[in-house]
N, C-alpha and C positions, 0 to 999 in steps of 0.2 A: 568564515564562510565566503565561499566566492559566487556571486552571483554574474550569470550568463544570459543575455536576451536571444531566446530562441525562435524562430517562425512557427508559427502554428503546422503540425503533422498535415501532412498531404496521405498520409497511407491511410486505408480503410476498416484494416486489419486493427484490432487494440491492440493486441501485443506488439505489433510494428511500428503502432503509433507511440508507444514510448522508449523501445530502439531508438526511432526516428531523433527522437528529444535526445537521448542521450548521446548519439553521435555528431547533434552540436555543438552539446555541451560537454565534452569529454576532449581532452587535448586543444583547448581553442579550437574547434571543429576538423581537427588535423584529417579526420575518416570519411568526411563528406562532399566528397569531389568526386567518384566511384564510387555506384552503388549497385549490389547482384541480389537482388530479392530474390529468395528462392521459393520453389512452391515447397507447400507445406504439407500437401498430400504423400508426400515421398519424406522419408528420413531426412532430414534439411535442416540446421542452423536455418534461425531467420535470416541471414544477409551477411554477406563477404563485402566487406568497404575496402577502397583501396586507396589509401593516400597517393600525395602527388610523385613520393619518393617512391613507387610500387610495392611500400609494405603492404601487408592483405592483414586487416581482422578479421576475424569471426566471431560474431554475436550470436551466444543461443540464450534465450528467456522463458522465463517460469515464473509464476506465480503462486505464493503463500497464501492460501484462503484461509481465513477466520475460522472456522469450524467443519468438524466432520459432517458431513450431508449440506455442504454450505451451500451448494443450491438453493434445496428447499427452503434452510434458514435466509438467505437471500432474497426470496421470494417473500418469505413472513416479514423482514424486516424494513422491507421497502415504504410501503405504503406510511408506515411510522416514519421513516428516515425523512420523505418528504415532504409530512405534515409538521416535522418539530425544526425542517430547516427554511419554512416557510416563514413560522415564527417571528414578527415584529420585535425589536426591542429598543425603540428609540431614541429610549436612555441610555442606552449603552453601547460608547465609541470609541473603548480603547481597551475591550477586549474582545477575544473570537472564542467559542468552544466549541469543544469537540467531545460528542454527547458518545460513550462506549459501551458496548454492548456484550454480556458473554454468549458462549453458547445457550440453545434453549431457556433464553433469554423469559420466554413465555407463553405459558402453557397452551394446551387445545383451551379451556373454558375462554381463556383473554383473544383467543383468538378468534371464537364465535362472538365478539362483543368487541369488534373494531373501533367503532364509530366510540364506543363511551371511554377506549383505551388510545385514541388521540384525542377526545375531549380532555381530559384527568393528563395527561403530558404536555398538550398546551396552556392550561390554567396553571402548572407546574413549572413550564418552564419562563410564560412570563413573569409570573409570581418570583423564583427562588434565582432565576441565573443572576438577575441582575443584584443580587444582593452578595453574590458568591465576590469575596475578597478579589482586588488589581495585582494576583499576583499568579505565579507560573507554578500552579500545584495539580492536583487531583483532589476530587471529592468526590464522597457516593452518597448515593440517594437511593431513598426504597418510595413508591410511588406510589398511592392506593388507586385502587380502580375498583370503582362501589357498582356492582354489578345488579340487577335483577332480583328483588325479594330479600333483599337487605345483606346478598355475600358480599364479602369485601377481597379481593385478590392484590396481590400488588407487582410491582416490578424494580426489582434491582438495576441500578445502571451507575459508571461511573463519567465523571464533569471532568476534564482536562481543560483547563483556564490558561489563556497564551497571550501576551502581552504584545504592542509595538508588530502586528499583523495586516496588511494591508487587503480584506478579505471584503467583496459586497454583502455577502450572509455576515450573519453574526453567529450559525447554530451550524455544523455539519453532525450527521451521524457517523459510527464504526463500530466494528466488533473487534476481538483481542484476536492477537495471531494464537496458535496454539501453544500450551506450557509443556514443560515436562517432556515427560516421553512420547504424546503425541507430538511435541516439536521434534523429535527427534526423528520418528518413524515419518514424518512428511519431509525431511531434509535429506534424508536416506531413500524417499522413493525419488524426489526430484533429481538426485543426484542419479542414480540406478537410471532414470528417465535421459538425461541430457547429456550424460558426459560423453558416451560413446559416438555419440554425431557429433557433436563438438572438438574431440579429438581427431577424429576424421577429417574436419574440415581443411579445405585446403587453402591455409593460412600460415602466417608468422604468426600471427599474435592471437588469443584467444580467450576471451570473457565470457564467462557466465552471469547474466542478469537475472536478479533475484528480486521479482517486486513485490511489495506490497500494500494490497490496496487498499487497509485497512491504517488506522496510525499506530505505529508501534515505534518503540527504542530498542528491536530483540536483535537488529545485526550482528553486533556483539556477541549476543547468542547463540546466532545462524552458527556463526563464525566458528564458536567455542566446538559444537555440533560437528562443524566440517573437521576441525582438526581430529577432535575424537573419533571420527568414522575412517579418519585416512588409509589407515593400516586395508582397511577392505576395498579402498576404492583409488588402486594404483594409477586411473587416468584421469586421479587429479593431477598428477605430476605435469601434465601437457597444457593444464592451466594459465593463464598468467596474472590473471586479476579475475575476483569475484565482484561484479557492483548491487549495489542495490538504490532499487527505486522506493521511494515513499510516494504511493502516488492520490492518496486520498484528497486531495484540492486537485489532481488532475481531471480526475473522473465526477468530482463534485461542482468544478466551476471554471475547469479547463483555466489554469490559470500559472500554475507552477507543480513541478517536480521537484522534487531533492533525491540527489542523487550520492553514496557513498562510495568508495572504491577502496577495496582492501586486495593489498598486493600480497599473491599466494606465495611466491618463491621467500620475499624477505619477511612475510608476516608482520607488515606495515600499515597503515591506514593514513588515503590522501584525506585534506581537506574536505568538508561537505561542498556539493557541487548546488548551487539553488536556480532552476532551468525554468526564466520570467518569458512566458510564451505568448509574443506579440506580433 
């Protein structure tokens, strides 16, 4: 993994702010010398770069949300994400997790009964993380939350345990990207969505950024998805690289991106790009 110290995003826009990240850290900043942000209100690529040799990129970006109606789930998820990332754990210095969440994750009753369902996940997580093995796995847990008049409901969630992490939290929350064939049907509209601006663009080189702000391993996935869909989607040809952001520490503590780059023409994969933003 190559790590790259980036500046902190000047742009106001989220999606432009991890553009921004990535055209530091993509080519030892080869694309950040000329920059044409375009508006967004009109069919647009985020931004035409132009190195100092007058090659022109074109960056368009998309984002892979965790679940169908991720709004709302987004909404419901919050207020937990930053009660269990407030979380103390004093004893523990040399691991980080990353607490994961599915779809409807938690029903209407857990949701009229807030307060006692970040009670029952703090007593939880200072209780059980720290006992959770120093090593690079996954675990699940089912959580009770002792409701009103003696119901007991609970809450599924899975523990990803990350060793040798330089994190100020010890706790972040995330939910899963989507499986299956709802992965497929979101890579097939993002693609439907982006390609035809992006081919248009008036560039030499052209990338499609794929972020996700939840933590996931599915690139590979993505990937597999893109190739299967190809046959229907001729202006992949105009492509040149697909990247993707991991940007769940971006959004959680403004701190680093990772960044992958799979090259469409030879169906290759760079190195991870790790974007330390200072």
């Amino acid at each position: 993994m190559q790590e790259v110290l980036c500046p902190p995003p000047s742009r106001k826009r989220d999606d432009d702010q991890v553009v921004q990240v990535f055209l530091h850290a993509y080519q030892q900043g080869r694309f950040t010398h000329t920059l044409n942000w375009l508006p967004q209100e009109q069919r647009n690529v985020e931004v035409i770069a132009t190195a100092d040799d007058g090659t022109r990129l074109a960056i368009e970006h998309t984002r892979l949300f965790a679940f169908d109606g991720h709004q709302q789930q987004e909404k419901i998820l919050r207020p937990l994400a930053e009660c269990l990332e407030a979380v103390h754990l004093p004893s523990v210095t040399d691991r980080y997790f990353m607490v994961i969440v599915s779809p409807k994750f938690m029903g209407k009753e857990l949701q009229r009964h807030l307060s006692l369902v970040k009670k029952a996940l703090t007593a939880w997580a200072e209780d059980s993380l720290p006992r959770v093995p120093n090593r690079d796995h996954v675990c699940s847990f089912i959580i009770p939350v002792a409701l009103p008049k003696g119901k007991t409901l609970a809450i599924k969630l899975d523990v990803r345990v990350m060793t040798n992490v330089s994190i100020g939290r010890s706790i972040s929350v995330h939910g899963y990207l989507p499986q299956s064939q709802r992965l497929v049907s979101v890579v097939r509209q993002a693609l439907e969505n982006k390609l035809p601006k992006l081919a248009q663009a008036n560039a030499d080189q052209r990338i499609l950024l794929i972020e996700s702000p939840t933590h996931t391993e599915s690139e590979s996935e993505i990937v597999k998805v893109i190739c299967d869909v190809a046959f229907d989607f001729p202006l992949l040809s105009k492509i040149d690289d697909v990247a993707f952001a991991k940007t769940f520490w971006f959004h959680a503590h403004r701190t680093a991106i990772y960044f992958r780059v799979w090259n469409r023409p030879s169906e290759t994969w760079a190195a991870f790009l790790k974007a330390v933003i200072r």
